[in-house]
KOLTIGU-32381 format. One record per residue: x, z, y of N, C-alpha, C in turn; residue number from 1. Coordinates in steps of 0.1 Angstrom, whole numbers, plus 5000, padded with zeros to 4 digits. Example, Ala and Ser with C-alpha at 12.3 -4.5 7.8 and 13.67 -1.06 7.14 Angstrom:
% KOLTIGU-32381
[[5132 5078 4943] [5123 5078 4955] [5132 5078 4967] 1]
[[5128 5071 4978] [5137 5071 4989] [5129 5079 5000] 2]
***
This chain:
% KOLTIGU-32381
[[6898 3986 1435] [6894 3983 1421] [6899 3969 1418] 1]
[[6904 3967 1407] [6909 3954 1402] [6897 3952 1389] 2]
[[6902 3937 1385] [6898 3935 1373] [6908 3931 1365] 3]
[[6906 3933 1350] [6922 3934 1342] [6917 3921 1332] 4]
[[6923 3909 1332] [6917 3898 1328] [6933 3901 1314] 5]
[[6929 3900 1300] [6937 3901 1291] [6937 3894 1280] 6]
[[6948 3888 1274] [6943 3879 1259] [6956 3886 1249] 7]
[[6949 3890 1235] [6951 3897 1225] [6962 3887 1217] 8]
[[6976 3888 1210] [6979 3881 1203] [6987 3891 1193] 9]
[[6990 3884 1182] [6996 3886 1171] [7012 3886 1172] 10]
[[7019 3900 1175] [7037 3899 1172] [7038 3899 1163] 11]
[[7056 3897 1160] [7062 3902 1153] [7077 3904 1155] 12]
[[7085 3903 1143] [7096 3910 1147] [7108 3900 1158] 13]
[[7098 3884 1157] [7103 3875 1165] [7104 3872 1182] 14]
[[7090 3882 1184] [7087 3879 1198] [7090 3884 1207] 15]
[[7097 3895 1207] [7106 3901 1216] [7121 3889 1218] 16]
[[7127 3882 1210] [7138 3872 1209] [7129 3859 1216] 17]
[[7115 3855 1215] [7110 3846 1222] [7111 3850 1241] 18]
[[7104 3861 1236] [7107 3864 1254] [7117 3863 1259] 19]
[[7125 3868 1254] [7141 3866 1260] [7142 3854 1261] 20]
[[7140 3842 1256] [7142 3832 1254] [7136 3823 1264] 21]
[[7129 3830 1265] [7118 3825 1279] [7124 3831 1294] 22]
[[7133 3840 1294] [7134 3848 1307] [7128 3856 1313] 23]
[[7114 3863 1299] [7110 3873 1305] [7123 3886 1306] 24]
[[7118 3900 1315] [7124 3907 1315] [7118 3919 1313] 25]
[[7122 3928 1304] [7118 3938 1295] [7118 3954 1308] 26]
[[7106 3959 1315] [7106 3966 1321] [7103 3981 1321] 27]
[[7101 3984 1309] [7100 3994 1306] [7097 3996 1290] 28]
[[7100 4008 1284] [7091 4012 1272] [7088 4029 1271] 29]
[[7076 4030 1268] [7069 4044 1271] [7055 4044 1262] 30]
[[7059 4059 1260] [7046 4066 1249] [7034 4071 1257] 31]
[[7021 4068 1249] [7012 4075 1261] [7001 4076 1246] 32]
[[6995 4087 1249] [6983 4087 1241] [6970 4088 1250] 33]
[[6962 4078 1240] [6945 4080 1242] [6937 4082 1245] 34]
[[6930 4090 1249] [6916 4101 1242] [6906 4091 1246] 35]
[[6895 4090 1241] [6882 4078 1243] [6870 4091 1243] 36]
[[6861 4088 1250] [6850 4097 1253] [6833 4090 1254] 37]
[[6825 4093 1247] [6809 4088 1253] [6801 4096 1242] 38]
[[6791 4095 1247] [6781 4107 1241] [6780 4101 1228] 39]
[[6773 4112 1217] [6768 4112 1201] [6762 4098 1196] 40]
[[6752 4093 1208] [6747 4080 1206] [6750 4070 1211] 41]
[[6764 4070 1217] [6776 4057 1223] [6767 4049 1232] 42]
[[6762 4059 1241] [6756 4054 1251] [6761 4050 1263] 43]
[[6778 4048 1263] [6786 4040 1270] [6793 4028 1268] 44]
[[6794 4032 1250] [6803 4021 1243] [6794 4010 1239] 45]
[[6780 4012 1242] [6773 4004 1237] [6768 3997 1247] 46]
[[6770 3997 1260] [6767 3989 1273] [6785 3987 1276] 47]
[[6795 3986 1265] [6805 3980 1262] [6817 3989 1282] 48]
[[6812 4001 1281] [6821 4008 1287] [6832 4018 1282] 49]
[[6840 4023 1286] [6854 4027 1280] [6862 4036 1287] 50]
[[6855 4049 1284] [6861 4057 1295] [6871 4069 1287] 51]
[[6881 4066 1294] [6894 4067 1286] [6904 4080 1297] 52]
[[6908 4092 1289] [6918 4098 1294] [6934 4093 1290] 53]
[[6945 4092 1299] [6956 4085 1293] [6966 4095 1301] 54]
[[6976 4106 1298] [6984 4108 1305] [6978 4116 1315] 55]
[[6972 4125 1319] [6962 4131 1326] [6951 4126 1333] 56]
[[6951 4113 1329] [6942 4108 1346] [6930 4096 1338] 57]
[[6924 4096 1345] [6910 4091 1340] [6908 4078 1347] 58]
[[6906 4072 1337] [6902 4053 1335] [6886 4055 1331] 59]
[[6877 4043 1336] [6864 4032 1336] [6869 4023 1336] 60]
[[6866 4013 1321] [6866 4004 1320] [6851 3996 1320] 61]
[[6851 3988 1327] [6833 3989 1322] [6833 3971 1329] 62]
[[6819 3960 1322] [6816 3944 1323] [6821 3946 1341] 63]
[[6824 3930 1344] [6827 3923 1355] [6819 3923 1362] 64]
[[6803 3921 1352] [6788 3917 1357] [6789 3900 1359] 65]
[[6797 3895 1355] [6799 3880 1354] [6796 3876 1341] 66]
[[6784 3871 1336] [6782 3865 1322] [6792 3855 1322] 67]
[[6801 3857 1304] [6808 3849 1298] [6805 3831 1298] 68]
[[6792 3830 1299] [6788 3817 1302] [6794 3813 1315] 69]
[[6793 3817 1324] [6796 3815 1336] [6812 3816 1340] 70]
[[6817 3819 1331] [6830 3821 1331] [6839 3810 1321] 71]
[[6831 3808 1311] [6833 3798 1301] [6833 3781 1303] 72]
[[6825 3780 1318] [6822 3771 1321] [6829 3756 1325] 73]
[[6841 3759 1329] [6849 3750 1331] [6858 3745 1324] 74]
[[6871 3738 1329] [6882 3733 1320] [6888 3743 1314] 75]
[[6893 3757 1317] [6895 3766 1309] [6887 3779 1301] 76]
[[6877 3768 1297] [6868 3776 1285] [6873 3783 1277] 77]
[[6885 3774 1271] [6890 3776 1259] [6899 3788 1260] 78]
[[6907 3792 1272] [6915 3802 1276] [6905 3815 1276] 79]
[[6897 3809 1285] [6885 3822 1288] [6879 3828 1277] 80]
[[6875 3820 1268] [6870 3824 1256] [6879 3835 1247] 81]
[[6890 3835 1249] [6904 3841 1244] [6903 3856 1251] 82]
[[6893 3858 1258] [6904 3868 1272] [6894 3875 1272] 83]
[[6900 3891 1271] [6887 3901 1278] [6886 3901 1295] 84]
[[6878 3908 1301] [6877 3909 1316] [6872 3926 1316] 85]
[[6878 3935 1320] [6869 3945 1325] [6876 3950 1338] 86]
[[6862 3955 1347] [6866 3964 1361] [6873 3981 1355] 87]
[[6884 3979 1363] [6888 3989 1360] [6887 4003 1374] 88]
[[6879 4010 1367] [6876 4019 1376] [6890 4035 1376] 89]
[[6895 4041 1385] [6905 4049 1385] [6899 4063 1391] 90]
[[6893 4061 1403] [6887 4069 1414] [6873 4079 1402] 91]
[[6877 4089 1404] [6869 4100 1397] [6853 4101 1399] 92]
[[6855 4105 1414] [6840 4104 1419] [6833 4090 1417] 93]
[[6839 4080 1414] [6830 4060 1414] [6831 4067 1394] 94]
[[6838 4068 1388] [6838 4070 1378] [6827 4077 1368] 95]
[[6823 4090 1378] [6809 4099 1374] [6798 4094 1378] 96]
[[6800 4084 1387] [6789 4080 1392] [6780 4067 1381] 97]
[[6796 4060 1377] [6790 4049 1372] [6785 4056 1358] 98]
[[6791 4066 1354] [6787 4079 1340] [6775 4082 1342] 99]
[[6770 4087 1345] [6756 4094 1355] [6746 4079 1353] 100]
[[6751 4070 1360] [6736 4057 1359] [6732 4057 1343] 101]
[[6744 4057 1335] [6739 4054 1319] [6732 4067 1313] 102]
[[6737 4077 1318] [6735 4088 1304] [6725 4097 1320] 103]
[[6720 4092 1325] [6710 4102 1337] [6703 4111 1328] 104]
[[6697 4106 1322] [6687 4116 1315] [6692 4127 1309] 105]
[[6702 4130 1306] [6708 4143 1295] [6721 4148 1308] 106]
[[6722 4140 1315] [6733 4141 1329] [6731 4155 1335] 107]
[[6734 4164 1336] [6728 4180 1343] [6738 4185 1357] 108]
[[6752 4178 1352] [6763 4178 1369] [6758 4170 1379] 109]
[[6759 4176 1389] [6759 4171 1403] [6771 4173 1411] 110]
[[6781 4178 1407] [6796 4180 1414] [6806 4171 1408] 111]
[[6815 4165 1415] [6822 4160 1415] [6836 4162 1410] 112]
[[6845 4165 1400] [6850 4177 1393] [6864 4169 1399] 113]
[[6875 4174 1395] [6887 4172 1399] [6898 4165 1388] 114]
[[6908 4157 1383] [6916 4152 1378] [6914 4164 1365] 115]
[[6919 4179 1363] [6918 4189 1359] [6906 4195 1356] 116]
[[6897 4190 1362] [6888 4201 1357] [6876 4189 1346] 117]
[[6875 4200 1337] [6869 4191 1324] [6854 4195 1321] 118]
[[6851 4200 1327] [6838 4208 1325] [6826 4200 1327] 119]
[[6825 4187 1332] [6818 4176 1333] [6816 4170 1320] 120]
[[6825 4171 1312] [6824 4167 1297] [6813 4171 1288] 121]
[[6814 4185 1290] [6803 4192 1287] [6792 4190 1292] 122]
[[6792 4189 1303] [6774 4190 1310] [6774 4177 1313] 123]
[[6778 4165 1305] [6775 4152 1304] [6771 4148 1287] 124]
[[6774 4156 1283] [6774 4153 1268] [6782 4146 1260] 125]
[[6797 4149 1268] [6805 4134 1258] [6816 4141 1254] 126]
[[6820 4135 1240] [6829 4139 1232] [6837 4128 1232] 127]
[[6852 4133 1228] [6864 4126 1220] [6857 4117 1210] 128]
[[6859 4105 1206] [6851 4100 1196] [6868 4090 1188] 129]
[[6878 4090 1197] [6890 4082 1197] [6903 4088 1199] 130]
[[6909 4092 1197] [6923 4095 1198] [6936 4091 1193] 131]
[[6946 4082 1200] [6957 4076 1193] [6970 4072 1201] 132]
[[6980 4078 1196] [6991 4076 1200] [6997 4062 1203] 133]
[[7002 4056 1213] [7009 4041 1213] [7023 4040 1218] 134]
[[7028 4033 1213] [7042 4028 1217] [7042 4013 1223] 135]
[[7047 4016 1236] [7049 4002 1245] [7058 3999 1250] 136]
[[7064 3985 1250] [7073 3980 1254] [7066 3970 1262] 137]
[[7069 3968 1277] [7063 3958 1286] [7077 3946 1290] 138]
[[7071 3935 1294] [7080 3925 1300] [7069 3915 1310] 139]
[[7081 3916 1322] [7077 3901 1331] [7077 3888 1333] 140]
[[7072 3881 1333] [7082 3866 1336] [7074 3866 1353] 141]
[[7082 3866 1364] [7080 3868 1376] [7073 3856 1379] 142]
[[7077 3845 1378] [7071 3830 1386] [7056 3829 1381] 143]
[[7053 3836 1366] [7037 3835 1365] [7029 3845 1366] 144]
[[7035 3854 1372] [7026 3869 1375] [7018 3875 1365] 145]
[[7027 3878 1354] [7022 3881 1341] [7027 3894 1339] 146]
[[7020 3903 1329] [7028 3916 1318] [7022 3912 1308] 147]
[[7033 3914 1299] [7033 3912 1285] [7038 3924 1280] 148]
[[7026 3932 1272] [7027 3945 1264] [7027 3939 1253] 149]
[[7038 3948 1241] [7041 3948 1227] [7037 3960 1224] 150]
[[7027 3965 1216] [7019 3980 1213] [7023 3981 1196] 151]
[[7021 3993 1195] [7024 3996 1181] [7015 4013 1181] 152]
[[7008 4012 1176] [6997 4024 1175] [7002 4032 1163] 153]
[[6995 4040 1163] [7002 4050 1156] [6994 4052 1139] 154]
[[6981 4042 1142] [6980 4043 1126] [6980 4030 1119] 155]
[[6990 4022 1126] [6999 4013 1122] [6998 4000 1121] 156]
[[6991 3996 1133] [6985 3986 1139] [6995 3979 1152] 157]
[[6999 3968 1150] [7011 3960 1161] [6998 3947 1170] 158]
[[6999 3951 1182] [6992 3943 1188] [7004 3934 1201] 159]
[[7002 3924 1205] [7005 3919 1215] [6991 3914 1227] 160]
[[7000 3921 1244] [6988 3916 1254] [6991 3909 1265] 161]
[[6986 3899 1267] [6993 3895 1282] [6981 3891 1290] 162]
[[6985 3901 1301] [6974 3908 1310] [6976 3901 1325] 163]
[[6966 3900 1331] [6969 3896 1350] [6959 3905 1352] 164]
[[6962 3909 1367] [6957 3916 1371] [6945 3912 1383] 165]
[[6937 3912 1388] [6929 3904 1398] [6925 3913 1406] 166]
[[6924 3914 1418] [6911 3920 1428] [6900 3918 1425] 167]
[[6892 3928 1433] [6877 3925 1425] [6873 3912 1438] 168]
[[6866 3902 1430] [6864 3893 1438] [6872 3878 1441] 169]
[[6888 3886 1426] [6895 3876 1428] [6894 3863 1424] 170]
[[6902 3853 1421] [6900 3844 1410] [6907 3844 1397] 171]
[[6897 3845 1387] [6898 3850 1380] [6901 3841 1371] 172]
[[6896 3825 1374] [6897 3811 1370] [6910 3812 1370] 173]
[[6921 3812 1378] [6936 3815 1380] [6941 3818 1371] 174]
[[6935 3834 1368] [6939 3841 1355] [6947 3836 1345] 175]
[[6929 3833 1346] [6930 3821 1328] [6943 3814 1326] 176]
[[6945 3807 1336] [6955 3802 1343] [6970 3802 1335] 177]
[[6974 3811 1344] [6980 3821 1340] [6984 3822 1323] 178]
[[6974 3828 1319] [6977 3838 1306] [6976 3826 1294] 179]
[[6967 3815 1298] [6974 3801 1291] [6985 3792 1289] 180]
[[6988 3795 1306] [7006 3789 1300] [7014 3801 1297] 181]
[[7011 3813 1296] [7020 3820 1292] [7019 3822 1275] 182]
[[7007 3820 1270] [7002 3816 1259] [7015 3806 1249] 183]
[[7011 3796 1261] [7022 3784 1255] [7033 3782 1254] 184]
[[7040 3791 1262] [7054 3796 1262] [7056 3806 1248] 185]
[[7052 3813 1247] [7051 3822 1233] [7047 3814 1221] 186]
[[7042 3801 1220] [7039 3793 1211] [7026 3799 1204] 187]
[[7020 3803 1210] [7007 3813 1201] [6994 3805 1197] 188]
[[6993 3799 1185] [6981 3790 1183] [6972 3796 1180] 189]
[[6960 3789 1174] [6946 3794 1170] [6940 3795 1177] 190]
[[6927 3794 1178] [6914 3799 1192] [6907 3810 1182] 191]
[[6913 3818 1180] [6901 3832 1176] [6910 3844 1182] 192]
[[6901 3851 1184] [6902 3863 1195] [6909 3874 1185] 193]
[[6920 3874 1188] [6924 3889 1180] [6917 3907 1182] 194]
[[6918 3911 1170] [6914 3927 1175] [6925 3933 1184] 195]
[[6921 3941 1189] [6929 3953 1199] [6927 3964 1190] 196]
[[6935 3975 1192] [6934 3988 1189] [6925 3991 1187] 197]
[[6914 3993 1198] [6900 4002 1199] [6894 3992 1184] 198]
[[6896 3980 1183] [6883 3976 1171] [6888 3982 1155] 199]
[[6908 3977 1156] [6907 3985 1140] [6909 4001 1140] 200]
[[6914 4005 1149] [6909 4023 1148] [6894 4021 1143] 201]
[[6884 4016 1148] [6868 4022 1149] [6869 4019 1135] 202]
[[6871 4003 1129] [6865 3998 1119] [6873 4009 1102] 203]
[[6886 4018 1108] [6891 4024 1097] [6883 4039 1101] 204]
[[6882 4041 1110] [6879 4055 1110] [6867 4061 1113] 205]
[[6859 4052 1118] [6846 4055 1123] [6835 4038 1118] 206]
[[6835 4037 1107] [6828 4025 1107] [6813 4024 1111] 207]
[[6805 4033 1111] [6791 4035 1117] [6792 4031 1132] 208]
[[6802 4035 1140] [6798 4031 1151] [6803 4017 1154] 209]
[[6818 4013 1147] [6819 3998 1149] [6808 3990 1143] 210]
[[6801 3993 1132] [6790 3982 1133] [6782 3982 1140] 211]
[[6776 3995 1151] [6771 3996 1159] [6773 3982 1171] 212]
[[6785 3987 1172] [6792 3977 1185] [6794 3961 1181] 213]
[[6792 3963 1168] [6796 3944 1165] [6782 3940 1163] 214]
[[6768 3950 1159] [6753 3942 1160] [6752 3943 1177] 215]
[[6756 3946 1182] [6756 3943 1202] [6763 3933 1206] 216]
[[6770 3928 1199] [6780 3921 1202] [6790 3925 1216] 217]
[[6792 3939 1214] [6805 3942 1224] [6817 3940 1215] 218]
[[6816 3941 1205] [6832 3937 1197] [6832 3928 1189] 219]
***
């Protein structure tokens, strides 16, 4: 299990010619679509979890368990403050399991289902609530142990991410690290947190539940 420490910025038609500029190296580009899942009363999204089909295979995204205070606390507050953190769960069985603690009560499976088999869906109660095509273009700059995604979603939203990856347990202060000087290299000002996909999809297409999630303050 890793944790995926990430800060949100603003492209354009320039920043792909910055990277180059920088020495990053452009390592792939690839389509993948979506699917987002949690019961009628977003009784995952609202304990700020994200369980996500991509390409056949099943992602948990779900909190560090490290309050943001405690992460905020030092000389790179100001990076941290910028940056999501979630445990990224992969493994199916840790997956239903951590499914199961939230929604127990309406929860009726007791088996363990397979990559393919979907029938847990049902006897968990959770629906598609998200669906969206993306276009990605990734690049590296090797000496800072960085990826840098250029996303373009399909209802017409351009995001930039530059992501590290951590062990669980890693240092995560590093991160910050990290994804600040790579910040600085891209010239990217301002301290406010940009949206990602999941916030303007919700806020165009489902606004009941993004106000949901912004009186929680998960978004």
């Amino acid at each position: 299990m890793s944790v995926e420490v990430e800060r949100k910025f603003v492209c354009n038609a320039d920043t792909v010619k910055t990277l180059e500029e920088i020495g990053a190296v452009c390592v792939g580009q690839r389509q993948f679509c979506d699917q987002y899942y949690d019961t009628p009363k977003f009784d995952l999204t609202l304990r700020d979890m994200w369980l996500r089909k991509r390409k056949g295979c099943w992602e948990l995204k779900c909190p560090t368990g490290v309050s943001r205070t405690e992460e905020t606390s030092g000389e790179l507050s100001k990076a941290a403050a910028l940056c999501s953190r979630y445990k990224e769960i992969t493994n199916m069985p840790e997956i239903q399991l951590r499914v199961k603690e939230v929604i127990k009560d309406i929860c009726e499976t007791e088996t363990v289902p397979s990559q393919e088999d979907e029938s847990w869906l049902s006897k968990m109660n959770l629906v598609c609530f998200a669906e969206f095509t993306t276009e990605r273009r990734s690049f590296t700059l090797e000496e800072e142990g960085v990826q840098i995604d250029l996303d373009q979603a399909d209802f017409g939203y351009h995001v930039g991410e530059i992501e590290v990856l951590v062990p669980e347990g890693g240092d995560v202060q590093s991160a910050f690290g990290k994804i600040e000087r790579m910040a600085a290299k891209l010239g990217l000002m301002g301290d406010q947190r940009i949206e990602g996909k999941m916030d303007v999809y919700l806020k165009r297409h489902h606004p009941e539940h993004y106000a949901k999630l912004l009186s929680e303050h998960i978004l």
